[in-house]
C-alpha positions in Angstrom: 133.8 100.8 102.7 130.9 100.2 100.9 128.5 103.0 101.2 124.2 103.7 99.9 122.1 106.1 99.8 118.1 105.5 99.7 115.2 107.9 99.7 111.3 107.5 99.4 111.6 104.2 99.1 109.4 101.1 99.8 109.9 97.8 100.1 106.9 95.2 101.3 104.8 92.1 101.1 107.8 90.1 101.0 106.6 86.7 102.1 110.1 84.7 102.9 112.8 87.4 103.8 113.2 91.4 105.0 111.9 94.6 103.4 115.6 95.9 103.3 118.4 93.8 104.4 122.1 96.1 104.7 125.2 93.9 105.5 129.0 95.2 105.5 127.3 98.5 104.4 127.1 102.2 105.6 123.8 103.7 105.0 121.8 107.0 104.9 117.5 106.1 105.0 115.0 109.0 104.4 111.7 108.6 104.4 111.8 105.1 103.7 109.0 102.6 104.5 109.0 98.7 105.0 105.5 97.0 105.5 104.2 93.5 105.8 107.4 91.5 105.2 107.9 87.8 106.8 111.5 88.9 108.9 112.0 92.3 109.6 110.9 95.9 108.1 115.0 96.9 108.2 117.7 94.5 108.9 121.4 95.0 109.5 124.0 92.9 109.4 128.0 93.0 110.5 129.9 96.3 110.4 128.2 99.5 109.2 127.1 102.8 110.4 123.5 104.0 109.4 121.0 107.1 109.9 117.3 106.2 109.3 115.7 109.4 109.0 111.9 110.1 109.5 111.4 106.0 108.1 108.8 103.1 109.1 108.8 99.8 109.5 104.8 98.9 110.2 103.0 95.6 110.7 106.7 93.2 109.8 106.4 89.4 111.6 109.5 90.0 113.1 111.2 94.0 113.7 110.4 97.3 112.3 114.8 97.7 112.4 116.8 95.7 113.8 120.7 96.2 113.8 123.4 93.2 114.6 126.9 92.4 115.2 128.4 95.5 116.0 125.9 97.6 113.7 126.2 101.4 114.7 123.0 103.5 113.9 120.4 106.5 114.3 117.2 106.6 114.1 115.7 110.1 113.9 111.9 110.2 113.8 109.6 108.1 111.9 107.0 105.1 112.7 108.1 101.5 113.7 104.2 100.2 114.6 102.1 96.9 114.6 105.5 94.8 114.4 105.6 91.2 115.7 108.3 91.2 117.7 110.0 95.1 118.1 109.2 98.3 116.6 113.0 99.0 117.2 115.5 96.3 118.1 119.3 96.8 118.7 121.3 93.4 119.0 124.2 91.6 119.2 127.1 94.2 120.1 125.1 96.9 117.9 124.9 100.5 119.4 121.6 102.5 118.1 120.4 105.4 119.3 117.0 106.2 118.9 115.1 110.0 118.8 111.8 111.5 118.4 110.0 108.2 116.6 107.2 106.6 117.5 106.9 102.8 118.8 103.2 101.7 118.8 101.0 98.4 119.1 104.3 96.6 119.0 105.5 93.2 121.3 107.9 95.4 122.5 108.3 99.4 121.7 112.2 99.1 121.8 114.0 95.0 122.0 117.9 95.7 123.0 119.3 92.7 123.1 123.3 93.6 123.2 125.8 92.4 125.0 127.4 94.0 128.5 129.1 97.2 128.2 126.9 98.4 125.1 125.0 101.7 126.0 122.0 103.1 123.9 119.9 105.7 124.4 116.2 106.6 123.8 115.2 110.0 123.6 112.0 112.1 122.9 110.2 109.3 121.9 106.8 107.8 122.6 106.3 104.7 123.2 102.2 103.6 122.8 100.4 101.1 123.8 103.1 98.1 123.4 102.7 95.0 125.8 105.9 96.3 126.9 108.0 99.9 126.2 111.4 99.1 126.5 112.8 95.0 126.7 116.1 95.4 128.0 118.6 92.2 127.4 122.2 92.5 129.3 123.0 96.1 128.1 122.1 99.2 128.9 119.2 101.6 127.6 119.1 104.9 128.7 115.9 106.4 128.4 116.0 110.4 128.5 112.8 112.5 127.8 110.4 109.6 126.4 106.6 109.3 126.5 105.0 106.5 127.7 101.5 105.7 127.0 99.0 102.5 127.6 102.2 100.0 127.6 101.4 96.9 129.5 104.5 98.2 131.3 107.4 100.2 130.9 110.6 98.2 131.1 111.3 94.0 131.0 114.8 92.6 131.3 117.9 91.9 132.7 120.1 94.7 131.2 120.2 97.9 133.2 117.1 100.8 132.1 117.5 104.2 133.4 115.0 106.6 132.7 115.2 110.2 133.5 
């Protein structure tokens, strides 16, 4: 299994592809930052479990992160604002759990688009002034100990959000 390790790190300006794209990789992120790229800030691909610790993905025309085809990840902390599309954005089969980060001025704070049966869960985080918090797509977000703040409105979808 192939396997990398990346800290204080940037990546940005790219004007025809991602900041960081990971496929068929494990990964540990800290204190990474992706900015102003034409896709997405962070973007998995096939198999491979990842932490992202304390990174951002700001102002990307697509995601801050996203994670696909049954991706597994964490995001601890860090700042996933101003993104086109979402500040965080699970699809595909992928199972992320997100804690403690902050989504802001975003499409949507948090974009799960999995499939049935996939569970995520949200915690501690706040999610500010995004036309919409948490876009839910067939799976299920749970949503335990989050802020909201100035969203347009909390949840969108037609996966299953619970929010305690």
């Amino acid at each position: 299994v192939k396997s990398v390790y990346v800290q204080n790190s940037e990546a940005g300006h790219s004007s025809s592809s991602d900041g960081f794209s990971i496929d068929n990789t494990n990964g540990r992120f800290i204190d990474c930052k992706a900015y102003k790229n034409a896709i997405d800030g962070f973007n998995l691909h096939d198999y491979g479990d990842t932490e992202f610790i304390n990174c951002e993905g700001i102002n990307n025309y697509d995601d801050g992160i996203s994670h696909h085809n049954d991706c597994t990840g964490v995001i601890i902390g860090g700042k996933w604002k101003g993104n086109g599309k979402g500040g965080i954005s699970p699809a595909s089969g992928a199972k992320v759990n997100w804690y403690n980060a902050v989504m802001e001025n975003n499409l949507y704070g948090a974009y799960h688009s999995s499939i049935a049966g996939v569970e995520s869960i949200s915690s501690g985080n706040l999610y500010l002034n995004n036309s919409r918090a948490i876009a839910n797509n067939n799976a299920k977000v749970i949503s335990m100990n989050d802020t909201f703040v100035g969203n347009e409105s909390q949840t969108i979808g037609s996966g299953e959000t619970v929010i305690y």
